[in-house]
ZADOSE-576603 format. One record per residue (C-alpha): residue in three letters; x, y, z; residue number from 1. Coordinates in steps of 0.001 Angstrom, whole numbers. Each point is the difference from the previous one (the first is absolute). Layout:
% ZADOSE-576603
   rest        px        py        pz    nr
    ALA         X         Y         Z   NUM
...
This chain:
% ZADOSE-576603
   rest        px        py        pz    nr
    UNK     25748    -22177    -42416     1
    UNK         1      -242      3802     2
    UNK      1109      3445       403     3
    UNK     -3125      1347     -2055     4
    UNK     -2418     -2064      2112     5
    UNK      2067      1176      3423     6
    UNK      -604      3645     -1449     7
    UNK     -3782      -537     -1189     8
    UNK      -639      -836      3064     9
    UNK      1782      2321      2145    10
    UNK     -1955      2687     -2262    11
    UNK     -3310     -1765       831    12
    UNK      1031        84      3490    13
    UNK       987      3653       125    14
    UNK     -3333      1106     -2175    15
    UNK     -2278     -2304      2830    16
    UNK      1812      2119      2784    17
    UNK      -930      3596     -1642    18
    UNK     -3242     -1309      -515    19
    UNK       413       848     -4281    20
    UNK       485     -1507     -3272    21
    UNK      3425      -791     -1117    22
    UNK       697     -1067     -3761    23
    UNK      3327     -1972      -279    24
    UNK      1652     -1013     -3339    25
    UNK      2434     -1848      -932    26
    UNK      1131     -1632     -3822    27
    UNK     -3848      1120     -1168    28
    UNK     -1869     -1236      2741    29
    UNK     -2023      1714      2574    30
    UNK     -1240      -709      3361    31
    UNK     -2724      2095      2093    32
    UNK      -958      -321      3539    33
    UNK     -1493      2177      2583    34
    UNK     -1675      -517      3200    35
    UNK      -885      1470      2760    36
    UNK       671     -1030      4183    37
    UNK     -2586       218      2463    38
    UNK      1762        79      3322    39
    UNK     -2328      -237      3276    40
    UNK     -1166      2878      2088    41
    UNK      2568      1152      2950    42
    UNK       -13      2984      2262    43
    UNK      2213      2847     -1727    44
    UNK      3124       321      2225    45
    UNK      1826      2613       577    46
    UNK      3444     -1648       932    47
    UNK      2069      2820       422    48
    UNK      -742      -413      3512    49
    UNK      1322     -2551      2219    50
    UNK     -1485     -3798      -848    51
    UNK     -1585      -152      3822    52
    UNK     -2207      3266      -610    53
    UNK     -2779     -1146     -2065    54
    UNK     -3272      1715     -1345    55
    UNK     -3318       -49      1545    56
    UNK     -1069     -2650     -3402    57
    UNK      2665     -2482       891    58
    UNK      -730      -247      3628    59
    UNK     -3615       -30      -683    60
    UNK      1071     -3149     -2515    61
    UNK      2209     -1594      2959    62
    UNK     -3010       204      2388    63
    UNK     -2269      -917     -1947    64
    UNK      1936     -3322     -1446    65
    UNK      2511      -899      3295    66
    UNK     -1255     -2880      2073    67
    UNK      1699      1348      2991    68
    UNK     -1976       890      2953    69
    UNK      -756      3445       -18    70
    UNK      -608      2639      2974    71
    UNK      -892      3979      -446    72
    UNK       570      2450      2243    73
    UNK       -61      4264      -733    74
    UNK     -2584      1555     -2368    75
    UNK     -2143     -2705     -1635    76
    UNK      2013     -1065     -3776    77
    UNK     -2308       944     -2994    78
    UNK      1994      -698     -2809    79
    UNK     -2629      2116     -1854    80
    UNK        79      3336      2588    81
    UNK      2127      2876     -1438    82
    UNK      3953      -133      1593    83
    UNK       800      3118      2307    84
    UNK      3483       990      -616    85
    UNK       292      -796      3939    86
    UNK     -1143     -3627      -129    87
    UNK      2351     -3226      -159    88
    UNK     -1018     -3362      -160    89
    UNK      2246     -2428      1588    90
    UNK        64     -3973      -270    91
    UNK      2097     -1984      2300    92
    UNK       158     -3170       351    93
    UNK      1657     -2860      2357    94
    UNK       941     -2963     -2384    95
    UNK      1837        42     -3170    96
    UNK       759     -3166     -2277    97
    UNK      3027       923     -2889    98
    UNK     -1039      3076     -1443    99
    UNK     -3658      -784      1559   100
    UNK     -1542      2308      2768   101
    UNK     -3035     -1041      2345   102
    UNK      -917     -1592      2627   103
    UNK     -1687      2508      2590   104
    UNK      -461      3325     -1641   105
    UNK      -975      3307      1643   106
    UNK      -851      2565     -2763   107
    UNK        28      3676      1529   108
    UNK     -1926      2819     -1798   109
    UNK       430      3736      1442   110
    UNK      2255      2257       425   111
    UNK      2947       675      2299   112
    UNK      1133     -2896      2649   113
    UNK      1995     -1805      1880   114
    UNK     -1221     -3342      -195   115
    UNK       719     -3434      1951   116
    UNK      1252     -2353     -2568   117
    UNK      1818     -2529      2364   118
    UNK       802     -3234     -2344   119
    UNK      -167      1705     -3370   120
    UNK      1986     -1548     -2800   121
    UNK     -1272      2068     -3092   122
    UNK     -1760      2634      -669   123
    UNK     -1623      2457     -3299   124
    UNK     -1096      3405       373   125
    UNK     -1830      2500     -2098   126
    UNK      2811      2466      1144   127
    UNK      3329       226      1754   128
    UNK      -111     -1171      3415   129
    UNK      2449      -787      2947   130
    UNK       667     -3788      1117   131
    UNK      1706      -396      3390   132
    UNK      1620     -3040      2210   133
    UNK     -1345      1770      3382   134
    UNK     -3275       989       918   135
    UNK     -1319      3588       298   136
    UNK      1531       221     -3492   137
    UNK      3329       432      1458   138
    UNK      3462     -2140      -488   139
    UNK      1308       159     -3530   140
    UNK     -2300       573     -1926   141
    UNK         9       216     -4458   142
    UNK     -1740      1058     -2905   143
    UNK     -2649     -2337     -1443   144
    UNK      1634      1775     -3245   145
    UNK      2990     -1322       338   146
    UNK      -998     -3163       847   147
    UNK      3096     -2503      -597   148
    UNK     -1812     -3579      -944   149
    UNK     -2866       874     -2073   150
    UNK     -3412     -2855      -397   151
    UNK     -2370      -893     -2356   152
    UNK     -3244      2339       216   153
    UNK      1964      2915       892   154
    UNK      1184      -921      3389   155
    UNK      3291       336      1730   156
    UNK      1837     -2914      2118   157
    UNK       105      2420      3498   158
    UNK       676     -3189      3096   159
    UNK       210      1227      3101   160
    UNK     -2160      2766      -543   161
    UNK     -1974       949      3379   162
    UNK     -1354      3738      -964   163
    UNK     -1160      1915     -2954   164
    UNK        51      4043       -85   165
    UNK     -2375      1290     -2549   166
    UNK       343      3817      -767   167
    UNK     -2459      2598     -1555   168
    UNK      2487      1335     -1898   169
């Protein structure tokens, strides 16, 4: 008896996740159940890139919901404008809680750089940029796609970080 209720409702389970009917039976009995899940709206991601390079939706989302204190400098950031190919947005910030970034944050919009960043702990990016521990984007410098401790909203754990080389490519 408890392994026909265990089954019933893994079946009801299983027809709520497909979002159709399911008709179980068992010694003459029948049970039917469907449903269907409403989940809430997200950006689509595409995360076969790295978890620090996030879309234009997400870091319109961050901006728009962060609390940190935020600075622009480039091109002015219209989340709305049509993307050139040649344009990266970067957000970095000087504070970072856990898996939290914030504190100060500088977003950059335009295209190819070599920006000050001294006292950056994390940073997101539209694309692939450079993070470096000497100014003039010099020093060693890595791959925001490779970044090694990734953060909630898309941002990478990069301390120490005192220069950040955007390319146009």
């Amino acid at each position: 008896m408890q392994f026909s209720a265990i089954f019933v409702a893994i079946a009801a389970l299983a027809s709520v996740a497909i979002a159709s009917p399911a008709v179980v039976s068992h010694a003459g009995s029948s049970c039917r159940s469907s449903a269907l899940i409403f989940l809430p709206a997200k950006p689509v991601v595409d995360r076969e890139v790295s978890a620090s390079i996030i879309s234009e939706a997400e870091l319109a989302h961050w901006l728009a919901t962060t609390d940190a204190e935020l600075t622009f400098i480039g091109e002015p950031f219209n989340p709305l404008a049509k993307r050139s190919a040649q344009t990266t947005t970067v957000t970095y910030c000087t504070k970072s809680v856990g898996p939290i970034c914030g504190g100060t944050c500088t977003v950059y919009n335009g295209g190819a750089a070599c920006i000050d960043a001294a006292g950056t702990t994390c940073i997101a990016a539209t694309r692939d940029i450079g993070f470096c521990d000497l100014a003039g984007c010099a020093g060693n410098c890595n791959a925001l796609s490779q970044c090694g401790t990734s953060m909630s909203n898309g941002f990478c754990f990069t301390p120490d970080t005192q220069s950040i080389l955007v390319s146009s490519l």
